[in-house]
Each structure stands twice: as structure tokens, then as C-alpha cells.
BALUMRO-175043 format. One record per residue (C-alpha): residue in three letters; x, y, z. Coordinates in steps of 0.001 Angstrom, whole numbers, padded with zeros to 6 digits, always signed. Layout:
# BALUMRO-175043
ALAXYZ
...
//
This chain:
# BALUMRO-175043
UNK+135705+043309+128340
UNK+131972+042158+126619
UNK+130207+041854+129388
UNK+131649+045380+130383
UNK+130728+047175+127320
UNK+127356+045658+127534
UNK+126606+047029+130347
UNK+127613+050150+129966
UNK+125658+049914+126350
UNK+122842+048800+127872
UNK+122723+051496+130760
UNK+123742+054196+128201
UNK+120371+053039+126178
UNK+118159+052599+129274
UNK+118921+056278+129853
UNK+118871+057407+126385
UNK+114771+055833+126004
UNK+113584+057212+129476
UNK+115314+060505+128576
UNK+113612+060761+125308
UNK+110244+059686+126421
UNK+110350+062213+129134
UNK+111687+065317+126037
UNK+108513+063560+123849
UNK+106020+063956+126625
UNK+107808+067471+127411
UNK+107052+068181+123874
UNK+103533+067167+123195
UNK+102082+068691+126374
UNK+103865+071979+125779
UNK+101930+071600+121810
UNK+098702+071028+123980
UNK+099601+074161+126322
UNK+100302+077574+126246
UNK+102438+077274+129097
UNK+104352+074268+130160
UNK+105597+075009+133882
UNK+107256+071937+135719
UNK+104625+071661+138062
UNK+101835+071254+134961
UNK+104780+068813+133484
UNK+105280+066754+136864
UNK+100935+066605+137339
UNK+100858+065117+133749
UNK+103769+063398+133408
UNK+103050+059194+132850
UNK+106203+057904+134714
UNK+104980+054237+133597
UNK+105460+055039+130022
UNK+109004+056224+130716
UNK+109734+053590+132016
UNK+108120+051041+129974
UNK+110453+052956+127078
UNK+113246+052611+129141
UNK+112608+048967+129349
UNK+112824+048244+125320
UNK+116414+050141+125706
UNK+117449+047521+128329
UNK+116096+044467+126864
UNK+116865+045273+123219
UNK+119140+048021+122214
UNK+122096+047777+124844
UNK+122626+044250+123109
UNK+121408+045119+119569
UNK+123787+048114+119405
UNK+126600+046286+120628
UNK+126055+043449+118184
UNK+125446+045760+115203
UNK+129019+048112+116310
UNK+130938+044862+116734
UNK+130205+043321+113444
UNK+130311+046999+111355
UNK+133839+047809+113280
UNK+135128+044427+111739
UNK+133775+045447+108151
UNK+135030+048948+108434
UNK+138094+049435+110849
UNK+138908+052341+112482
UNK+143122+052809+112158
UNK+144788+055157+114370
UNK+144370+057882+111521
UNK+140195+057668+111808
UNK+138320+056445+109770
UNK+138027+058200+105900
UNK+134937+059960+104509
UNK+133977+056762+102137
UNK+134668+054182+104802
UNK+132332+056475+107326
UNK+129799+056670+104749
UNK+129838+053019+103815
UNK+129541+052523+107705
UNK+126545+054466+108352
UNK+124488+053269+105207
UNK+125620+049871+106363
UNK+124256+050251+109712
UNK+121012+052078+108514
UNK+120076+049423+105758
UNK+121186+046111+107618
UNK+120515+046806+111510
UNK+118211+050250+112021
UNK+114897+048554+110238
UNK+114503+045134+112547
UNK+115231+047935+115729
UNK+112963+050251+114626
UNK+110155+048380+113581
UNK+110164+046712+117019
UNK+110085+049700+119143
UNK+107411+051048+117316
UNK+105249+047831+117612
UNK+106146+047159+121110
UNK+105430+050661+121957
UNK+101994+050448+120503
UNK+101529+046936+121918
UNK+102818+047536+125726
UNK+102972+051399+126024
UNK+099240+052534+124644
UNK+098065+048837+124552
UNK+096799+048714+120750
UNK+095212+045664+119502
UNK+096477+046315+116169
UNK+099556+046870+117241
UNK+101744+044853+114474
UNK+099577+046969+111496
UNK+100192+050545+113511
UNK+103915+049871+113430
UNK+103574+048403+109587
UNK+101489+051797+108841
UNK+104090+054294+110807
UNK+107463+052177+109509
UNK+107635+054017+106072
UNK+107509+057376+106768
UNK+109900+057012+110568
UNK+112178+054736+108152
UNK+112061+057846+105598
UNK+113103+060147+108128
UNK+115885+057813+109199
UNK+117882+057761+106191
UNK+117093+061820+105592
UNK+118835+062377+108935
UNK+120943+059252+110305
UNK+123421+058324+107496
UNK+124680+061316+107077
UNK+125294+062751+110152
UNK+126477+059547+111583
UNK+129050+059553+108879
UNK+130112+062933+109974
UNK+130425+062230+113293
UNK+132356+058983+112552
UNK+134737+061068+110329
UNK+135560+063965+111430
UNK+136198+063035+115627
UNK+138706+061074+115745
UNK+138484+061165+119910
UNK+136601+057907+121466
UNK+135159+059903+124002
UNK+133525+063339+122085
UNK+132491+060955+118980
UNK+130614+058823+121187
UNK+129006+061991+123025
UNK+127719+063132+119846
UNK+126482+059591+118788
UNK+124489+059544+121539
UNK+123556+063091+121432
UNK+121942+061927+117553
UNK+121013+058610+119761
UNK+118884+060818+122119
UNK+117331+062607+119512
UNK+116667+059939+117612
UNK+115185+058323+120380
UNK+112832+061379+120707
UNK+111798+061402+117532
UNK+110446+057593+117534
UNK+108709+058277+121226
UNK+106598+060863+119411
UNK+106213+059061+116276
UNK+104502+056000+118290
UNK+102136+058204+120025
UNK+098898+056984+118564
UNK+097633+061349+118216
UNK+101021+061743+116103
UNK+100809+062282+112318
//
């Protein structure tokens, strides 16, 4: 059953990063451009990048995520009613204090170190880690709370996890892009 739900973690994060690397590139060039067609997109498009992104989802957060879910599930159970508004919040602030900084601080230095290749690589991700860690808890907590309360239904709750997942994921592929402010 462990093994299972890592993989399926870990496939469901290797999409999610190559995904949102592809919408950030999608993104910046169309900032750059008046026009973004798909065959300007597809000329452009760094496919090694993508896929280097893709790689931090399958070595880190398919495991990470698991890890983090497992040990908040046992702190806050779900019972067959849901889960209530308090024990949601408590969840998400939980998750977003304990587990979000180590994960987030190593994408972005990885990213600078592996994607763009930046010999200061551990000081970019120290400089960018306030302000994406600012953003986190203006966005994450709360709607994750939402989600977590109000769908009671495995299936659409984790749908619209992942949906905040991919943009989430979007968000930090732009953020490491050495032009971004």
C-alpha cells in the first residue's frame, strides 16, 4: 500500500514540476512577446529545464509529500464526517511551518545550482527564500485549509490540492528564474 502511494505521489509530482516549468516558460516568453504562437513557444522552449524540474519532483517531493501527509494525517485525523474548520486550519499551518520551508528552500537552490548553473547558488536561494516563503503563507494555508474542509470526497479534494500544487509549482519555477524580481 506505501510503495503504491509513492509511486503514484511521486508520478503525480514529476508531472506537476514539468507541467509548471513548461506554464513558467509559457509565461515569461509570452511577457517577452507580443504574440506567443505554439510554434514561437515550441522554437524557444528549453525541454532540458523541464525536465531537470521534473527531476527535483521525482527525487524529492513524491517522498517528501508523502512523509509530510502521513505524519500530519496522524496529528490531525480525518473521521468519516471531514475534517472541521480548526483541525483544517491547524493542518495547513502545520504543514506550511514544519515541512514547506526545508522543500522550498531546496528547489530554489537546486534550481539555481543545476537548472541555470549559479555559482552562488546556496546565497540566490537564501536571497529569494523570504519573499517566495512570504507568498507561501499569503496563499497556501488558507486555501489548503479550505480545500481540506469543505470536500469531504478523496478524489475532488485531491484534484484541487494539486490544482494549488500546480500552481504553486508555477509560481516557484518563475521565482528561480535568475531575470525574476
Amino acid at each position: 500500500m506505501a510503495s503504491r502511494a509513492l509511486l503514484q505521489g511521486t508520478t503525480l509530482a514529476t508531472t506537476t514540476f514539468f507541467s509548471a516549468d513548461v506554464a513558467a516558460q509559457i509565461i515569461q516568453q509570452s511577457s517577452e512577446q507580443q504574440v506567443l504562437t505554439p510554434v514561437s513557444f515550441a522554437a524557444t522552449w528549453d525541454p532540458l529545464r523541464s525536465f531537470k524540474t521534473a527531476a527535483f519532483g521525482t527525487a524529492v517531493v513524491g517522498w517528501y509529500s508523502l512523509s509530510s501527509t502521513y505524519f500530519l494525517s496522524r496529528v490531525f485525523p480525518r473521521t468519516p464526517a471531514g475534517m472541521t474548520l480548526p483541525s483544517a486550519a491547524l493542518h495547513a499551518v502545520a504543514n506550511q511551518a514544519l515541512f514547506a520551508p526545508p522543500l522550498t528552500f531546496s528547489f530554489l537552490y537546486l534550481m539555481a545550482d543545476v537548472v541555470y548553473e549559479d555559482p552562488m547558488a546556496f546565497d540566490t536561494a537564501r536571497q529569494k527564500f523570504p519573499d517566495v516563503s512570504a507568498t507561501a503563507w499569503t496563499v497556501l494555508p488558507a486555501s489548503n485549509a479550505l480545500v481540506n474542509w469543505g470536500v469531504r470526497a478523496a478524489g475532488p479534494r485531491r484534484f484541487l490540492l494539486n490544482g494549488i500544487g500546480l500552481g504553486w509549482a508555477t509560481y516557484l519555477a518563475l521565482a528561480v528564474t535568475p531575470e525574476s524580481q
